[in-house]
mmCIF file as gemmi writes it, N, C-alpha and C atoms, coordinates in Angstrom:
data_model
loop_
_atom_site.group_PDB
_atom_site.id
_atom_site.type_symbol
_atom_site.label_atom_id
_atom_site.label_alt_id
_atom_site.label_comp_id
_atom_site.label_asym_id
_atom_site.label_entity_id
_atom_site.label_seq_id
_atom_site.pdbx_PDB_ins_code
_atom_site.Cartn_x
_atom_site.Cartn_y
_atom_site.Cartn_z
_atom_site.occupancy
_atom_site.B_iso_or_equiv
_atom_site.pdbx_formal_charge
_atom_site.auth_seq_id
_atom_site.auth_asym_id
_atom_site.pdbx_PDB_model_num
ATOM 1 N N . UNK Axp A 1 ? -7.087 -11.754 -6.852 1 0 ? 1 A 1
ATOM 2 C CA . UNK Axp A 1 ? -6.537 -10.488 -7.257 1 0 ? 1 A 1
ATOM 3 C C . UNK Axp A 1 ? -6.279 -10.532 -8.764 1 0 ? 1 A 1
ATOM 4 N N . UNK Axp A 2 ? -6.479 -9.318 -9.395 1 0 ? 2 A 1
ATOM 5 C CA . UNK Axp A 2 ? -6.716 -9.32 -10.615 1 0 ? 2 A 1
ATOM 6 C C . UNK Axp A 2 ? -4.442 -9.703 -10.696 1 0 ? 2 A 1
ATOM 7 N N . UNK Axp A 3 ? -4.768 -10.329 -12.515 1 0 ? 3 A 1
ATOM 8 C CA . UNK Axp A 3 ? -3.175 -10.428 -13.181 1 0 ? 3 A 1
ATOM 9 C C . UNK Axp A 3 ? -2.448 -9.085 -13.065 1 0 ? 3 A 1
ATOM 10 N N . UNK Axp A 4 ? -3.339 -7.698 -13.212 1 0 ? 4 A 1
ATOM 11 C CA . UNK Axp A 4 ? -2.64 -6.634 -13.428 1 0 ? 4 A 1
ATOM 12 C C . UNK Axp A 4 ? -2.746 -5.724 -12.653 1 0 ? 4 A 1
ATOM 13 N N . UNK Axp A 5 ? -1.813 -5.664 -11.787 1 0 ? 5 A 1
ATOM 14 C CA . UNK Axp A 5 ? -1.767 -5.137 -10.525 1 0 ? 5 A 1
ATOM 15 C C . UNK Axp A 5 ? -2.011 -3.468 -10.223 1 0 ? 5 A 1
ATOM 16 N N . UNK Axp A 6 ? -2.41 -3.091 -11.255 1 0 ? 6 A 1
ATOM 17 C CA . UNK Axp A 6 ? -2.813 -1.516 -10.883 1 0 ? 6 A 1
ATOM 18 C C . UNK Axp A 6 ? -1.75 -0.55 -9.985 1 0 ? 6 A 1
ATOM 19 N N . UNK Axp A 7 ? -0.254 -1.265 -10.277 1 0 ? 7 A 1
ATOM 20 C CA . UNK Axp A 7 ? 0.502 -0.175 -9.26 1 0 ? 7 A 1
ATOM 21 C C . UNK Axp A 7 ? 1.604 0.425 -10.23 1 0 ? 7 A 1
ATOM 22 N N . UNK Axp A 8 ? 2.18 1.479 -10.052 1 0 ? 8 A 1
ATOM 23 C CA . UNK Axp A 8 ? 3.434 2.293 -10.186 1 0 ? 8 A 1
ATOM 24 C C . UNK Axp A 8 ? 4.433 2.026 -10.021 1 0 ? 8 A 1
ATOM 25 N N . UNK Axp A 9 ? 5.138 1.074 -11.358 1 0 ? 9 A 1
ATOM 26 C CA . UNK Axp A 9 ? 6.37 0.145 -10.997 1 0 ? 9 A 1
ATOM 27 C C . UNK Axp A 9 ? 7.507 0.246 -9.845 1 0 ? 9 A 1
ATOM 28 N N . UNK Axp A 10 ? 8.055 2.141 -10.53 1 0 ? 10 A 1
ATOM 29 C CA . UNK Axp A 10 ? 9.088 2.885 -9.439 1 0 ? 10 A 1
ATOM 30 C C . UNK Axp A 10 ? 8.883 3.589 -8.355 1 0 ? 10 A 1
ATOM 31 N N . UNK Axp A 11 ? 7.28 3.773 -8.252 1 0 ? 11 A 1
ATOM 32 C CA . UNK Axp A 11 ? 7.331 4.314 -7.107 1 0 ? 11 A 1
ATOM 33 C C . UNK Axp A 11 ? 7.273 3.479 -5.878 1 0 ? 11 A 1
ATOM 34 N N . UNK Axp A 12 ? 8.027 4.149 -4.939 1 0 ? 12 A 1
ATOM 35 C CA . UNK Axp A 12 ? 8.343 3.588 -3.536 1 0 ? 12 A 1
ATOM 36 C C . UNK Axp A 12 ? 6.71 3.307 -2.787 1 0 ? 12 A 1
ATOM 37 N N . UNK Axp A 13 ? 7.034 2.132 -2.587 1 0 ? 13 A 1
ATOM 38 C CA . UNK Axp A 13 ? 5.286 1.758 -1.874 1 0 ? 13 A 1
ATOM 39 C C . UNK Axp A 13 ? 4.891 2.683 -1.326 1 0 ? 13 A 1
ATOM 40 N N . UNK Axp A 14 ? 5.173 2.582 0.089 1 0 ? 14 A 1
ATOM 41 C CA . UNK Axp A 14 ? 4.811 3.62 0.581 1 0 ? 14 A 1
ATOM 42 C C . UNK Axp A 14 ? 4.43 5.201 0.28 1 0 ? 14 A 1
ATOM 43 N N . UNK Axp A 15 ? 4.989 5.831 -0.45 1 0 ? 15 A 1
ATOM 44 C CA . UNK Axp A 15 ? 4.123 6.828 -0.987 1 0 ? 15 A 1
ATOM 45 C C . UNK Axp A 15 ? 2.984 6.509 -1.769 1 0 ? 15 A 1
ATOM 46 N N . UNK Axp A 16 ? 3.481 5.562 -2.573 1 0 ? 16 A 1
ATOM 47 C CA . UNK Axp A 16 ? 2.395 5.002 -3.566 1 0 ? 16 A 1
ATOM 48 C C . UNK Axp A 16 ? 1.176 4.843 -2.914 1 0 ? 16 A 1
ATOM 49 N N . UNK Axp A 17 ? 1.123 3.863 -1.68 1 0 ? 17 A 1
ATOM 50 C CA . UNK Axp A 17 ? 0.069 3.561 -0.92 1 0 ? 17 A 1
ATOM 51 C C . UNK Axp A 17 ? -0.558 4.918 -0.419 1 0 ? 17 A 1
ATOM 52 N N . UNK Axp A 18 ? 0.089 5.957 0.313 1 0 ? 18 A 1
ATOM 53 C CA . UNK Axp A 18 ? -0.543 7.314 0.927 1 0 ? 18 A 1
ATOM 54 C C . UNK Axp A 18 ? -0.93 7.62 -0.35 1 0 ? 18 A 1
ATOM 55 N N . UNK Axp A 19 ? -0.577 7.876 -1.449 1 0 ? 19 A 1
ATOM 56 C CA . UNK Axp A 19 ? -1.591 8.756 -2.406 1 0 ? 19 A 1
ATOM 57 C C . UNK Axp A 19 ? -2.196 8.247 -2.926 1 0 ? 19 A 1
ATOM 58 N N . UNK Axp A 20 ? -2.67 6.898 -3.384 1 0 ? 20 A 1
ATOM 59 C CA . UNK Axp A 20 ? -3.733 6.057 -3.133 1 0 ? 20 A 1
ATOM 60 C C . UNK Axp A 20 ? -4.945 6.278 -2.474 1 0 ? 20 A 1
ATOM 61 N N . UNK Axp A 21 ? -4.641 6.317 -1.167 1 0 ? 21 A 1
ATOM 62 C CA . UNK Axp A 21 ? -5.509 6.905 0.077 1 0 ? 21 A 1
ATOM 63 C C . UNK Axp A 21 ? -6.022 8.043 -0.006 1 0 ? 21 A 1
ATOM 64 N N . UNK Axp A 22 ? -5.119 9.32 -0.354 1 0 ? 22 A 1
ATOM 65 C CA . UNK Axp A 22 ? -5.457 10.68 -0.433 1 0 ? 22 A 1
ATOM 66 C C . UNK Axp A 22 ? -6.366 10.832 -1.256 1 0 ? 22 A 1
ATOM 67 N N . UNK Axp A 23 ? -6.355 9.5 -2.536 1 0 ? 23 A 1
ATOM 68 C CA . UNK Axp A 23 ? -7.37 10.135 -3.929 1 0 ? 23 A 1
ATOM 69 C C . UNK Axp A 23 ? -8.679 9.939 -3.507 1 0 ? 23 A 1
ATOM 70 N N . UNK Axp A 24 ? -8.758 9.284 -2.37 1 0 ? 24 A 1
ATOM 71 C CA . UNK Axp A 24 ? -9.893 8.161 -1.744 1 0 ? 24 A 1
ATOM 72 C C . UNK Axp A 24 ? -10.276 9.022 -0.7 1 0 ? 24 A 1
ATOM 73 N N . UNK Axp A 25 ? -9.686 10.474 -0.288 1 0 ? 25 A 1
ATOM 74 C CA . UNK Axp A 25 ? -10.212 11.603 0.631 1 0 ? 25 A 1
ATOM 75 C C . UNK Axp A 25 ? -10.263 11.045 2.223 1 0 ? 25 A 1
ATOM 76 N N . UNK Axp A 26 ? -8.802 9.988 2.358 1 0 ? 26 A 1
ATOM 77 C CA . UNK Axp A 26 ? -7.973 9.998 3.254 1 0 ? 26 A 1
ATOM 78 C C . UNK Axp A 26 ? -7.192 11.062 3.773 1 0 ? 26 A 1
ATOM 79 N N . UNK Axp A 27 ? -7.286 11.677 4.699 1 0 ? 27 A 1
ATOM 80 C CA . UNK Axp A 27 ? -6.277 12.72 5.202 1 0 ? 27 A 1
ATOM 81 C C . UNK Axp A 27 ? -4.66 11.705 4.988 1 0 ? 27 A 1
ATOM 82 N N . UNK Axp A 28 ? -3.448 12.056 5.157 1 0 ? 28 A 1
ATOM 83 C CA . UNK Axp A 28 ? -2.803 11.518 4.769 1 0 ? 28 A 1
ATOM 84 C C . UNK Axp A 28 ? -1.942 11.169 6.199 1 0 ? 28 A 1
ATOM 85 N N . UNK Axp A 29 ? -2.159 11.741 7.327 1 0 ? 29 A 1
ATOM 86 C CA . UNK Axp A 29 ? -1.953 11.14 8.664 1 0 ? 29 A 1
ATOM 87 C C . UNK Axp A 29 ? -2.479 10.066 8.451 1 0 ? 29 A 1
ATOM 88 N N . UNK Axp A 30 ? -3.723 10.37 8.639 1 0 ? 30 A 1
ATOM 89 C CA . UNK Axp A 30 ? -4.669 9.142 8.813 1 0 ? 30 A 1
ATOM 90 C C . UNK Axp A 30 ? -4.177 7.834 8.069 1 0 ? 30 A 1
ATOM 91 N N . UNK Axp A 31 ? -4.198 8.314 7.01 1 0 ? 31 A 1
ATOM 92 C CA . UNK Axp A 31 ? -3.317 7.04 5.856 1 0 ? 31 A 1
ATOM 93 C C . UNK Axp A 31 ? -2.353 6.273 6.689 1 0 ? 31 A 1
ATOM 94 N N . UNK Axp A 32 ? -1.399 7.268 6.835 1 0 ? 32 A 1
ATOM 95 C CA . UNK Axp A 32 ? -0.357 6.824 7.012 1 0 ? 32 A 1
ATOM 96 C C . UNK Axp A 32 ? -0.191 5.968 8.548 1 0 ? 32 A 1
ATOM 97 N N . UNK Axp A 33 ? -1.163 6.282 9.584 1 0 ? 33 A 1
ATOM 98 C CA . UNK Axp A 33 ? -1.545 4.983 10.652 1 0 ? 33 A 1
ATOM 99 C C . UNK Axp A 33 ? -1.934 3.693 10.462 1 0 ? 33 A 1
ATOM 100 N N . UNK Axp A 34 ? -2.796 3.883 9.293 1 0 ? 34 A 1
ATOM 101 C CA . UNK Axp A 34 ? -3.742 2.504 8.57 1 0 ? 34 A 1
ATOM 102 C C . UNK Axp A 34 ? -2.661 1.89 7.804 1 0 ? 34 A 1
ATOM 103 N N . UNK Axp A 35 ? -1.962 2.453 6.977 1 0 ? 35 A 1
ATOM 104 C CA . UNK Axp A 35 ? -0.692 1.572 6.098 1 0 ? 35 A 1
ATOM 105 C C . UNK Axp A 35 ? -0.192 1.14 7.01 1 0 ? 35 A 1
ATOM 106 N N . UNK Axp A 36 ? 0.517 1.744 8.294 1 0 ? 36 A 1
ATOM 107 C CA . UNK Axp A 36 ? 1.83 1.055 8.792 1 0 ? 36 A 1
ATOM 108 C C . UNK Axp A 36 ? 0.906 -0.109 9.897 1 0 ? 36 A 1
ATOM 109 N N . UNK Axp A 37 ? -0.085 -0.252 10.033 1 0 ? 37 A 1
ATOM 110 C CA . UNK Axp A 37 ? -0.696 -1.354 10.531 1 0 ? 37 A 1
ATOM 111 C C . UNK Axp A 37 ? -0.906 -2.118 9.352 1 0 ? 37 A 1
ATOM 112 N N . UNK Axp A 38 ? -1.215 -1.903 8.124 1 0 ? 38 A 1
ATOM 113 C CA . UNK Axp A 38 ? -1.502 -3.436 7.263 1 0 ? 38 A 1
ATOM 114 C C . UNK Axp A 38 ? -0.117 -3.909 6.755 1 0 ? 38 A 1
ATOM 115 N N . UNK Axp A 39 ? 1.041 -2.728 6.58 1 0 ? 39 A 1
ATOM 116 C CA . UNK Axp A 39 ? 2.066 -3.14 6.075 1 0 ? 39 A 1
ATOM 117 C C . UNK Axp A 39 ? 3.234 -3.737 7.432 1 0 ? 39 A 1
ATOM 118 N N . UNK Axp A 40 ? 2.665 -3.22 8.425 1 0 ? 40 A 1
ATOM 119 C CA . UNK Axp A 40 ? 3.328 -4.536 9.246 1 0 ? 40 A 1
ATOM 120 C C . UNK Axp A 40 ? 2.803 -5.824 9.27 1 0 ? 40 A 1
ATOM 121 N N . UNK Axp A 41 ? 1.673 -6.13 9.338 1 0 ? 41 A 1
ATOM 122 C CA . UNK Axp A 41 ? 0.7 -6.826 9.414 1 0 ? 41 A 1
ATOM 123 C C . UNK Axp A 41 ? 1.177 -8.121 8.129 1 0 ? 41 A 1
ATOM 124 N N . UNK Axp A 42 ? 0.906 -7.323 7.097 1 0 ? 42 A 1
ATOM 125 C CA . UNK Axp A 42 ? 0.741 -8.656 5.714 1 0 ? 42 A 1
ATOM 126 C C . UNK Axp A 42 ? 2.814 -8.757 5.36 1 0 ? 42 A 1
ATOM 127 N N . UNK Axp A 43 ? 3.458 -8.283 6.356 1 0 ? 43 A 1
ATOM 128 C CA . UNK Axp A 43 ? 5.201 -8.259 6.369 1 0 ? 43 A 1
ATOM 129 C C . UNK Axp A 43 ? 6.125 -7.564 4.903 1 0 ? 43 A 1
ATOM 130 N N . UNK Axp A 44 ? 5.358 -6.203 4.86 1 0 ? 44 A 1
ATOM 131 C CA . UNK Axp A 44 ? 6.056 -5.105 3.945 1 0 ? 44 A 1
ATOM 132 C C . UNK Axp A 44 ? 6.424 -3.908 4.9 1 0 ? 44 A 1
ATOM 133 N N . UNK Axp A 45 ? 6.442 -3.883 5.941 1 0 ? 45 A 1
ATOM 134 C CA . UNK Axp A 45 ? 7.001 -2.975 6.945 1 0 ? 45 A 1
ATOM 135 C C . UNK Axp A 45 ? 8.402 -2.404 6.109 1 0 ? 45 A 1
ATOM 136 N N . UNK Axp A 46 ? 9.189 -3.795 6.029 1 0 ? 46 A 1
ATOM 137 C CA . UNK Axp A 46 ? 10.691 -3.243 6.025 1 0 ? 46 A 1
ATOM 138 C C . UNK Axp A 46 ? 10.816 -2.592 4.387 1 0 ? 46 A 1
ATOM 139 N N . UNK Axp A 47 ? 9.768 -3.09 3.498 1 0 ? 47 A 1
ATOM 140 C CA . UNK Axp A 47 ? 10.073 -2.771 1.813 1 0 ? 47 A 1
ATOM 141 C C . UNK Axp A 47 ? 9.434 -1.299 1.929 1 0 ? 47 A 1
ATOM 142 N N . UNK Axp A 48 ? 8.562 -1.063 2.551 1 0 ? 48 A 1
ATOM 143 C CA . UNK Axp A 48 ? 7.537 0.096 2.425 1 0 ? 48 A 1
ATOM 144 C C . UNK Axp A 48 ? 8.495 1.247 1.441 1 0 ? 48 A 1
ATOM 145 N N . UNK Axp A 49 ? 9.437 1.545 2.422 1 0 ? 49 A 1
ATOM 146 C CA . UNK Axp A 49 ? 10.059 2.897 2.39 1 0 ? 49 A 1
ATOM 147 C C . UNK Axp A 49 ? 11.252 2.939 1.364 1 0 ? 49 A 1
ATOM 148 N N . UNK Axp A 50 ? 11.454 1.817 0.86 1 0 ? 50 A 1
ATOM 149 C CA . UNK Axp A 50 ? 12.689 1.503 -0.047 1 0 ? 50 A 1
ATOM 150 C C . UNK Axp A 50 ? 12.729 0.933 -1.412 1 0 ? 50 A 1
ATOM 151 N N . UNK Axp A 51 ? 11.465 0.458 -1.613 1 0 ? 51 A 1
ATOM 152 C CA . UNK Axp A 51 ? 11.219 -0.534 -2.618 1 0 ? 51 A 1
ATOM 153 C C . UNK Axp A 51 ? 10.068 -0.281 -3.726 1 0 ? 51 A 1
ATOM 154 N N . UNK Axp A 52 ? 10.356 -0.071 -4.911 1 0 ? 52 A 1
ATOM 155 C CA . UNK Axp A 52 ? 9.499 0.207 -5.993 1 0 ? 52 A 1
ATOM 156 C C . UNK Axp A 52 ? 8.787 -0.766 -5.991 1 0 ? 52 A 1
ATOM 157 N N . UNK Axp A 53 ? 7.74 -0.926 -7.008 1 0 ? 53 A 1
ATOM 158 C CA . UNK Axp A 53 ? 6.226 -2.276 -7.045 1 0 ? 53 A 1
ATOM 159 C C . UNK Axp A 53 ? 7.764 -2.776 -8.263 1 0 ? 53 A 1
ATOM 160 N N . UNK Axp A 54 ? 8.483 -2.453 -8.641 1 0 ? 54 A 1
ATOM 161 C CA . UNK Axp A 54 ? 8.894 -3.337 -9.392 1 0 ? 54 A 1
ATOM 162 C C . UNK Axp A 54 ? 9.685 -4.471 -8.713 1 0 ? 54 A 1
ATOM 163 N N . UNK Axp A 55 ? 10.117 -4.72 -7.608 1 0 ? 55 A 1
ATOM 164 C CA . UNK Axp A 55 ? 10.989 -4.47 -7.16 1 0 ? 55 A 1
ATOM 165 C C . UNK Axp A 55 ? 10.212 -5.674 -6.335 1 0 ? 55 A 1
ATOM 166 N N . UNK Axp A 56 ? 8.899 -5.461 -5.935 1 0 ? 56 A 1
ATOM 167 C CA . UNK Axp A 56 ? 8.504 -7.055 -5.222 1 0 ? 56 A 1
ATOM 168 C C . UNK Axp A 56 ? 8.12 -8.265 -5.919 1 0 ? 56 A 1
ATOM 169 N N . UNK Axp A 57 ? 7.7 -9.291 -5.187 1 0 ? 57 A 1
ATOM 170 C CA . UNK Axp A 57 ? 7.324 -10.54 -5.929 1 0 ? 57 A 1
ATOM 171 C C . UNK Axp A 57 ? 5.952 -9.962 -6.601 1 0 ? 57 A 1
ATOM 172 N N . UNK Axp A 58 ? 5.411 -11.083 -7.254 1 0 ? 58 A 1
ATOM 173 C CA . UNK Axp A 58 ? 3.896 -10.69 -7.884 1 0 ? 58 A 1
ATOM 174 C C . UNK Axp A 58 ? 3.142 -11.133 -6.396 1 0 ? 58 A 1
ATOM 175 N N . UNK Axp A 59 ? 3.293 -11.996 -5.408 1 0 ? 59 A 1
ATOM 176 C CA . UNK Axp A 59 ? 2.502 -11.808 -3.828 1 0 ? 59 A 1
ATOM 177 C C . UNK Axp A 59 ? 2.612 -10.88 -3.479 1 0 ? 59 A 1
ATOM 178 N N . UNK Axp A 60 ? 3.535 -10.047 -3.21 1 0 ? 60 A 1
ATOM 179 C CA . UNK Axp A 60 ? 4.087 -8.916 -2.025 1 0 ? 60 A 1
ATOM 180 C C . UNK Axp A 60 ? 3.313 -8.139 -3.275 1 0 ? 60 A 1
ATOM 181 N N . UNK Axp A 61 ? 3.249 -7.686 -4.16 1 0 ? 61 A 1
ATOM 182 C CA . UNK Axp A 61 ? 2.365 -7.015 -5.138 1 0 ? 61 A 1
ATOM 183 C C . UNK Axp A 61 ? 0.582 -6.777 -4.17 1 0 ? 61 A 1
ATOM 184 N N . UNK Axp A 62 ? 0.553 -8.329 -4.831 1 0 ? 62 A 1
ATOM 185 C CA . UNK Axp A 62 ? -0.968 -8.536 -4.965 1 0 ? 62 A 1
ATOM 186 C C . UNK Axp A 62 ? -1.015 -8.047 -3.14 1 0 ? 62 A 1
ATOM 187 N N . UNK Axp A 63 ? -0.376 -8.216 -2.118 1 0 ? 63 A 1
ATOM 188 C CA . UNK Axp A 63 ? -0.624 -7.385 -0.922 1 0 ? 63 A 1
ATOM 189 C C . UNK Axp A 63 ? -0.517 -6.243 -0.959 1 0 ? 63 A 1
ATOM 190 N N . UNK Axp A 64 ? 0.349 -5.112 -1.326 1 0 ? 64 A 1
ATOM 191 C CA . UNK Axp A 64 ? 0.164 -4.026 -1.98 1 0 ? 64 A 1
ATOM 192 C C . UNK Axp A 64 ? -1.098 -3.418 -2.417 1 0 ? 64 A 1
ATOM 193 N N . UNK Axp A 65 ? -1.121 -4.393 -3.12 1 0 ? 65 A 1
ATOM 194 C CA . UNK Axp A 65 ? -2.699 -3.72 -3.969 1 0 ? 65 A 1
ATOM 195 C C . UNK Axp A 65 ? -4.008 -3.743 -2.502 1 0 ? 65 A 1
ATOM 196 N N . UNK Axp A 66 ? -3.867 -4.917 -1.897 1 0 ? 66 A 1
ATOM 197 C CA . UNK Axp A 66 ? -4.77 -5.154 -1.03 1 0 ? 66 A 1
ATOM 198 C C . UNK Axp A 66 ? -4.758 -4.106 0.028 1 0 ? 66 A 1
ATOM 199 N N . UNK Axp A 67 ? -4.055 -3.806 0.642 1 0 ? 67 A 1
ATOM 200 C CA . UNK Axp A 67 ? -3.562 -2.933 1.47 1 0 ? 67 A 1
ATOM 201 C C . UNK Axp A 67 ? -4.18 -1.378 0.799 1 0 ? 67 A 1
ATOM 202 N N . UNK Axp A 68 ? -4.201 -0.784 -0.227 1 0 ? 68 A 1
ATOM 203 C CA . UNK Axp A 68 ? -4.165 0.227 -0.712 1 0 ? 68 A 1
ATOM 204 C C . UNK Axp A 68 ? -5.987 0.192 -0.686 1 0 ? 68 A 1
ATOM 205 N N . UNK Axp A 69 ? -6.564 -1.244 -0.845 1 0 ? 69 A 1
ATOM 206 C CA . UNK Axp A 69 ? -7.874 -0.882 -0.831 1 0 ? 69 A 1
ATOM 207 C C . UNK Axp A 69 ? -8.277 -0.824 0.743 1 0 ? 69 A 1
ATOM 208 N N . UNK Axp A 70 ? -7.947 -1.532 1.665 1 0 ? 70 A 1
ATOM 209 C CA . UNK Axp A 70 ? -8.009 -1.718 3.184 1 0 ? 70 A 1
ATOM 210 C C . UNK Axp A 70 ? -7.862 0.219 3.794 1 0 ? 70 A 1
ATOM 211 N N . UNK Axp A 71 ? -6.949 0.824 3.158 1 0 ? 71 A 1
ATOM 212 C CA . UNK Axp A 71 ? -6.377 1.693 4.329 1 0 ? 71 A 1
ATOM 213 C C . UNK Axp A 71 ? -7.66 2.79 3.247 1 0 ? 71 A 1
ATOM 214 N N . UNK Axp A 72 ? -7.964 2.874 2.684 1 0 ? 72 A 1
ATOM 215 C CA . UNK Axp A 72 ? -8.794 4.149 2.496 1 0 ? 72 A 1
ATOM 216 C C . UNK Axp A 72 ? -10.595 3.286 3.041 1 0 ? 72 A 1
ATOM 217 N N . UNK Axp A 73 ? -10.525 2.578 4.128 1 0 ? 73 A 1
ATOM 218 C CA . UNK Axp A 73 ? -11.869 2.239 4.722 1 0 ? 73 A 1
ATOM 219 C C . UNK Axp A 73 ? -11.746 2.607 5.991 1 0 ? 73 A 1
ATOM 220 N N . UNK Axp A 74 ? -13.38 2.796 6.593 1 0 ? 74 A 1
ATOM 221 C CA . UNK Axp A 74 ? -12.735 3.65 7.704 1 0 ? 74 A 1
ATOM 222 C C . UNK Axp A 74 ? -12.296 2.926 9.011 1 0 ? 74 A 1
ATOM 223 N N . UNK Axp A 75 ? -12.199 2.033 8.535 1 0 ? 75 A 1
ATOM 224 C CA . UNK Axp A 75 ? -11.824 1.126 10.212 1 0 ? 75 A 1
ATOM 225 C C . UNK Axp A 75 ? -10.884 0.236 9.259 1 0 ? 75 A 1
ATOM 226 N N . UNK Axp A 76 ? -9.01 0.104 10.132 1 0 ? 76 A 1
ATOM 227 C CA . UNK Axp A 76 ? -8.213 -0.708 9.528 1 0 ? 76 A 1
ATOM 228 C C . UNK Axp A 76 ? -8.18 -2.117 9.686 1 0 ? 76 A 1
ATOM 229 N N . UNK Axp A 77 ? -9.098 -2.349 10.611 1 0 ? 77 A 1
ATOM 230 C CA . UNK Axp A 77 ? -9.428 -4.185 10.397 1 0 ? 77 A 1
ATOM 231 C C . UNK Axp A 77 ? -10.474 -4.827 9.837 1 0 ? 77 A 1
């Protein structure tokens, strides 16, 4: 994963991640099934909804980022 994490310090993951998706011509339901399977999955479930990118480690980041490319494909595994 690249040093520079391509995310939006204050924004709350979880939105961050759905409009991510949306730019990627994700419906944003849809998004939002595929996130909460990778973000339970890689264990950002509980930060999703509360927590700016500033706000995680540079790992929980670099999953972030990963996740954001995962959920705008069309199959979430």
């Amino acid at each position: 994963m690249p040093e520079e994490r391509g995310l939006y310090p204050r924004m709350v993951l979880e939105e961050q991640l759905l409009f991510l998706a949306e730019l990627k011509g994700v419906p944003r339901s849809d998004a939002a099934q595929r996130l909460a399977a990778w973000l339970e999955r890689l264990g950002l479930a509980r930060l999703a909804r509360s927590s700016g990118c500033n706000e995680l480690s540079k790992g929980m980041q670099q999953k972030a980022q990963f996740i954001a490319t995962r959920a705008a494909r069309a199959r979430t595994c």
